[in-house]
C-alpha positions in Angstrom: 97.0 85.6 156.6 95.2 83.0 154.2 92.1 83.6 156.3 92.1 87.5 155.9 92.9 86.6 151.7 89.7 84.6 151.8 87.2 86.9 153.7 88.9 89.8 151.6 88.0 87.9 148.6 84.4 86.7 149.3 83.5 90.3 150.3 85.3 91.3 146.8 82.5 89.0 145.4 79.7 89.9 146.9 79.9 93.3 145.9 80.4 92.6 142.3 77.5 90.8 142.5 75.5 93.4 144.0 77.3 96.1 141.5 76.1 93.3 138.9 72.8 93.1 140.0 72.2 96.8 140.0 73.5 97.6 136.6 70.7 94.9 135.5 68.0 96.1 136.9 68.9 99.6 136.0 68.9 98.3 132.1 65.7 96.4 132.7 64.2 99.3 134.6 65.1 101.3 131.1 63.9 98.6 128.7 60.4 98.5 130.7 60.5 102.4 130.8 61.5 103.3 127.7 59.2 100.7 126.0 56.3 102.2 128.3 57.2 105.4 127.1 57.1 104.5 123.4 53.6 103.3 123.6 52.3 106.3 125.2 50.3 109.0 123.4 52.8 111.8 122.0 50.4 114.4 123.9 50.5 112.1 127.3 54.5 112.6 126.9 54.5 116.1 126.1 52.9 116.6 129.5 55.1 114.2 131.4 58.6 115.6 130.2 57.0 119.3 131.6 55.8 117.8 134.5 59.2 116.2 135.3 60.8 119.2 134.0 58.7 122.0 136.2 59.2 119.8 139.4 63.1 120.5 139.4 62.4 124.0 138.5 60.1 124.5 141.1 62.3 123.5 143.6 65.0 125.5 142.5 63.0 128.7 142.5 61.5 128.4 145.8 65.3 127.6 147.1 66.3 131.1 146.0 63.2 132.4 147.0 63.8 131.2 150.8 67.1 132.7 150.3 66.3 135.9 149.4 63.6 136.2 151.8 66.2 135.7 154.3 68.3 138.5 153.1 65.8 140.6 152.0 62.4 139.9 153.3 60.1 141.1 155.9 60.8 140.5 159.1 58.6 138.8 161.7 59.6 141.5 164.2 60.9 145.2 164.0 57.6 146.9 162.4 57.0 150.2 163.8 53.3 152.2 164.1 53.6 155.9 163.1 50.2 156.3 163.1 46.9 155.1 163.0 47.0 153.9 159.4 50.3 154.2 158.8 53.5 151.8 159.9 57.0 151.1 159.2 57.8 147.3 158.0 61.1 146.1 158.8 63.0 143.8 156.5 66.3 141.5 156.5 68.9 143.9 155.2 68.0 146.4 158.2 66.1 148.9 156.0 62.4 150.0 155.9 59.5 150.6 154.1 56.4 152.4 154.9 52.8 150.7 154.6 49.6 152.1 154.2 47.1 150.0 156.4 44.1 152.0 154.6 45.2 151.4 150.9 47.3 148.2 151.7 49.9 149.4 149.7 53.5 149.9 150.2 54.3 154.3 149.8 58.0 154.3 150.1 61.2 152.4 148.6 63.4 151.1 151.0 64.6 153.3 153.5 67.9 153.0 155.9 65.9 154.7 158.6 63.0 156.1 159.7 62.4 159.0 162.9 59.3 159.7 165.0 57.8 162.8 164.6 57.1 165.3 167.3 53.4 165.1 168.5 51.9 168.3 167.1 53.8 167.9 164.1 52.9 165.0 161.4 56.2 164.8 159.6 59.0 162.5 160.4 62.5 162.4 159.1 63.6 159.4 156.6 67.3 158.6 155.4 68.2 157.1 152.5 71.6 156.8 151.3 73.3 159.2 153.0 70.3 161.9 152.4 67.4 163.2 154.3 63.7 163.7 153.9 60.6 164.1 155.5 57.8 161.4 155.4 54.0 162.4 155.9 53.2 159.7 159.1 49.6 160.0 158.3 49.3 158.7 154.8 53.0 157.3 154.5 53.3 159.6 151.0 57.1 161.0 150.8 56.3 165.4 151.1 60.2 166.4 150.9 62.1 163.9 148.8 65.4 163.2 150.0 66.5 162.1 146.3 66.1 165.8 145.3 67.8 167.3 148.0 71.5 167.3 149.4 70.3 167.2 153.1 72.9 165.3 154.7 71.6 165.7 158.1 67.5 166.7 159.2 65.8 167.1 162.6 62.0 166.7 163.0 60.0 169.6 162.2 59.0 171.6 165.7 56.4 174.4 165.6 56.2 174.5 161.8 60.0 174.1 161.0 62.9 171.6 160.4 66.7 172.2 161.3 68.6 170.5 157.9 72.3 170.5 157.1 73.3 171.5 153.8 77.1 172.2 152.8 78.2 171.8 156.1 75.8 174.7 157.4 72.9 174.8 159.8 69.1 176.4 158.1 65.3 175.7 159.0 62.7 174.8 156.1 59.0 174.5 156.7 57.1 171.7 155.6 56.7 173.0 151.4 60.9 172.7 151.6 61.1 176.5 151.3 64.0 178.2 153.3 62.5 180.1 156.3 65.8 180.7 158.1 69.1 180.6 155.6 71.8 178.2 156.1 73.9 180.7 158.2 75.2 178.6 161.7 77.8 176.5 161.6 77.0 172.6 162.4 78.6 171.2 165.8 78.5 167.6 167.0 79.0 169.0 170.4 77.2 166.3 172.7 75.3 169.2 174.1 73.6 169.9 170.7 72.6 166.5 170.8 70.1 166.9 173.7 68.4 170.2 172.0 68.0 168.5 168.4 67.6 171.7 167.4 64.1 171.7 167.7 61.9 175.2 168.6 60.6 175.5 172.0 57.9 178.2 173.4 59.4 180.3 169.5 63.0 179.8 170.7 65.7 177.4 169.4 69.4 176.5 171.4 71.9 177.1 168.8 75.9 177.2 169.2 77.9 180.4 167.4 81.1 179.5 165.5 82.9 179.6 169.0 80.8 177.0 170.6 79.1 179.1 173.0 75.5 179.1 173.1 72.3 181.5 173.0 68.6 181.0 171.1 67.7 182.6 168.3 64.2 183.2 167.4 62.1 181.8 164.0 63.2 184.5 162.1 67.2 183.8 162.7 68.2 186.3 165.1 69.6 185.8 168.5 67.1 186.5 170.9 70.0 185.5 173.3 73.4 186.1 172.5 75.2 183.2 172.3 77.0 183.4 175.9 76.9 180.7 177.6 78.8 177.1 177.5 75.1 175.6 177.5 71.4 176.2 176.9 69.1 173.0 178.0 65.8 172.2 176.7 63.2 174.0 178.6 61.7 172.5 181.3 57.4 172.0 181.0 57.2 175.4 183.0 58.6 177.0 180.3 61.7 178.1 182.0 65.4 177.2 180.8 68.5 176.6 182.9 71.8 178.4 181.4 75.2 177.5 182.4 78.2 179.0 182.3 81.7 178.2 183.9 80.2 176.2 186.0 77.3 178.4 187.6 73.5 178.0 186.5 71.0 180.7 186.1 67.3 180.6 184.3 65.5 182.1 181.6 62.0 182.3 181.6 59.6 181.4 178.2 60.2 184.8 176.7 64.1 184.8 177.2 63.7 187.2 180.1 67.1 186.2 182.9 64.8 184.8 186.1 67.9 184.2 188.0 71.2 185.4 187.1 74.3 182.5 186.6 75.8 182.6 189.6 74.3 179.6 191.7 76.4 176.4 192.0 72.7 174.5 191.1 69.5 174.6 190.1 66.7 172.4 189.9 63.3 173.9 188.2 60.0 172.4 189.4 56.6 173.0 188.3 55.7 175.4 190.6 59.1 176.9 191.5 62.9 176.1 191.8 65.3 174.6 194.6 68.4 177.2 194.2 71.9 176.3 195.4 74.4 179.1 196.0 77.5 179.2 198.3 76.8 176.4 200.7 73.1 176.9 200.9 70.1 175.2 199.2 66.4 176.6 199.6 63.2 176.2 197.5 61.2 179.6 196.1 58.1 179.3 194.2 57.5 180.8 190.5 57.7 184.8 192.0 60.5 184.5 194.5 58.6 183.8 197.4 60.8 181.3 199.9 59.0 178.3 200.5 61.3 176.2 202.2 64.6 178.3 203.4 66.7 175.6 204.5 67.3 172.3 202.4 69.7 169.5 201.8 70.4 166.6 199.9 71.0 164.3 203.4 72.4 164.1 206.7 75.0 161.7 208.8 75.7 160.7 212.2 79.0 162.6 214.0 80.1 161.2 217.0 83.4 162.6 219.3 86.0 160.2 221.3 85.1 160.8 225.0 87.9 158.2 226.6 89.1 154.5 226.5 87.8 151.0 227.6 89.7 148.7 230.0 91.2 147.3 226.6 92.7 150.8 225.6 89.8 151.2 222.6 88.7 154.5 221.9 85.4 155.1 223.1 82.6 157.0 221.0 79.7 159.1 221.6 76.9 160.4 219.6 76.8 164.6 219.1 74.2 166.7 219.2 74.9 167.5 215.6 74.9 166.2 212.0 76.6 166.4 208.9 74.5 167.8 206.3 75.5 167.4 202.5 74.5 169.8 199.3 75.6 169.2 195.8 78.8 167.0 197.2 80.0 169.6 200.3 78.8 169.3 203.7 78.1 171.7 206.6 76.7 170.9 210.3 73.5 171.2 211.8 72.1 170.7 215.4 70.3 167.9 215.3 68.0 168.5 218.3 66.8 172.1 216.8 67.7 171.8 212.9 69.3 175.2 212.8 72.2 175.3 210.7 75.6 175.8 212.3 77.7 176.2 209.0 76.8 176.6 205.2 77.4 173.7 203.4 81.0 174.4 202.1 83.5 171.7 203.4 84.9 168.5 201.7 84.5 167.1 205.3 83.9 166.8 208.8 85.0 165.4 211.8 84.5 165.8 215.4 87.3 165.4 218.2 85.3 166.4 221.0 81.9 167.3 222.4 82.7 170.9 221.2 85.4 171.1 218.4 84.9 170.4 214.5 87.8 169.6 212.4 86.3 170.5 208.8 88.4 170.6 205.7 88.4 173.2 203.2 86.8 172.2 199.6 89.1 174.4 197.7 92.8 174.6 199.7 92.0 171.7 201.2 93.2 172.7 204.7 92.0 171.1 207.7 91.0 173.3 210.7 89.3 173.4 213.8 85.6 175.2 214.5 83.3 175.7 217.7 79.7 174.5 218.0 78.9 178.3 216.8 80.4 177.7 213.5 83.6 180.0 214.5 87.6 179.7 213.8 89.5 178.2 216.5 92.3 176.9 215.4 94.4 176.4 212.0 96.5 173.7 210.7 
């Protein structure tokens, strides 16, 4: 215990003499300096106290400078080209500004976001809190000012036009903000409104009545198709438009004109014709009707029938002479040696229990019963 007094002590004393030894040279360091500083030129110390001053200063200011550069600065990433001399900077806080690469100057305040426009049209849509405008992508100068107008929703102009919401309603403006089409149509976030945009197509636009069913109406406002049908989809690069209704498709050509009524279970539209699906059976036609391929389907499958047992007791298997076809989810049979088609496509499945007997299920009651190899009733469960 004495020892651990001792050590305790001597440590005690060295560090009073090192306190003791700093406090002296800090009062000689202060003598030397201050009597330095006495003998110096008034001028000389004018400029050393700013100097010393500034330094601190400095410092502090470029601290808050890195600070608010990284809450508010440009970004290193993010910028966005609208067009050749035109781009979108990105900053910190998620917001934008458009830059002119011509005049090197900065054309817009910050904006929350910025749209593409439409490639034959040079106006893109901007937000800024919680209103909409219209940006000019090839000098970056603001043309509709969102500040100006209550436009709490706008689309990108399409063949001269621009959907905008105002007071809850649905109108078109051109590019001088004038009216072109009154604010009549009722705005719907139905998802399927989403994938038109409400942009013009071929003169046409998809637009949704106060009912949610769906027609086009034309650049003066009126329906060019009555709004009948549970969807209208963007038209295809041929011009043409599928239409859907309770679950059937049909298709409009460019001028609105009904190509093929809805009543086929599907419908895919190809540049130089259309693959129709309609009660079992899927065939392509070209642009005027004319049947290119009759007899289509999306794949096919193996059926084999039990023929007896091995020495084990397993069921043995053999491969038919026929297949399982499959369009749009339902399936149908078809000889496989000569491709012709046995049955329409209209069964949830098939089987086989012999070389000669189907056991194909209904796709509606669900029933299971038994065909021949000519597609005929035999049997029902």
């Amino acid at each position: 215990m004495k020892q651990i007094t001792k050590i305790f002590q001597a440590l005690l004393g060295v560090a009073a003499l090192i306190c003791t030894a700093l406090i002296a040279t800090g009062r000689l360091t202060w003598r030397t300096t201050r009597n330095w500083w006495k003998r110096r030129a008034k001028w000389l110390r004018c400029i050393l106290a700013t100097f010393f001053i500034m330094i601190p200063l400095a410092m502090v200011g470029l601290f808050l400078y890195v600070c608010y550069d990284e809450l508010y600065g440009r970004c290193d990433w993010g910028d966005d080209s609208m067009s050749k001399n035109v781009c979108a900077h990105y900053f910190h806080d998620n917001k934008y500004r458009v830059y002119n690469l011509y005049t090197g100057k900065y054309t817009t305040p910050k904006l929350n976001w910025i749209s593409d426009a439409q490639d034959n049209d040079s106006l893109a849509v901007y937000a800024i809190r919680n209103r909409r405008g219209y940006i000019n992508v090839i000098n970056g100068e603001i043309v509709i000012d969102a500040r100006f107008n209550n436009y709490r929703k706008a689309w990108v102009f399409s063949e001269g036009l621009a959907a905008v919401l105002k007071d809850d309603k649905i109108g078109f403006i051109n590019e001088k903000n004038e009216v072109i089409i009154p604010f009549h149509y009722k705005y719907t976030e139905d998802e399927n409104m989403y994938s038109h945009s409400y942009l013009f197509h071929n003169g046409f636009c998809a637009m949704a009545n106060t009912d949610g069913k769906y027609g086009l109406i034309d650049k003066t406002g009126k329906w060019a198709v009555k709004p009948i049908y549970d969807e209208v989809w963007t038209p295809h690069e041929s011009g043409y438009r599928i239409i859907f209704n309770d679950g059937k498709y049909g298709v409009l050509d460019s001028i609105c004109n009904v190509v093929y009524p809805v009543e086929y279970d599907d419908i895919n539209i190809l540049s130089d014709g259309f693959i129709l699906n309609k009660e079992g059976k899927k065939w392509q036609v070209d642009l005027s009707g004319n049947i290119i391929q009759p007899f289509m389907y999306d794949g096919t499958y193996y059926l084999n029938y039990p023929f007896g047992y091995s020495e084990n007791g397993d069921i043995q298997y053999a491969f038919a002479y026929y297949l399982k076809y499959e369009v749009a989810g339902s399936y149908g049979i078809i000889n496989r040696i000569t491709g012709e088609a046995i049955t329409s496509a209209i069964y949830s499945d098939i089987n086989m229990l012999s070389q000669e007997i189907f056991e194909v299920q209904d796709s509606e009651s669900y029933d299971w019963y038994l065909i021949d190899t000519e597609g005929n009733v035999v049997s029902t469960k």
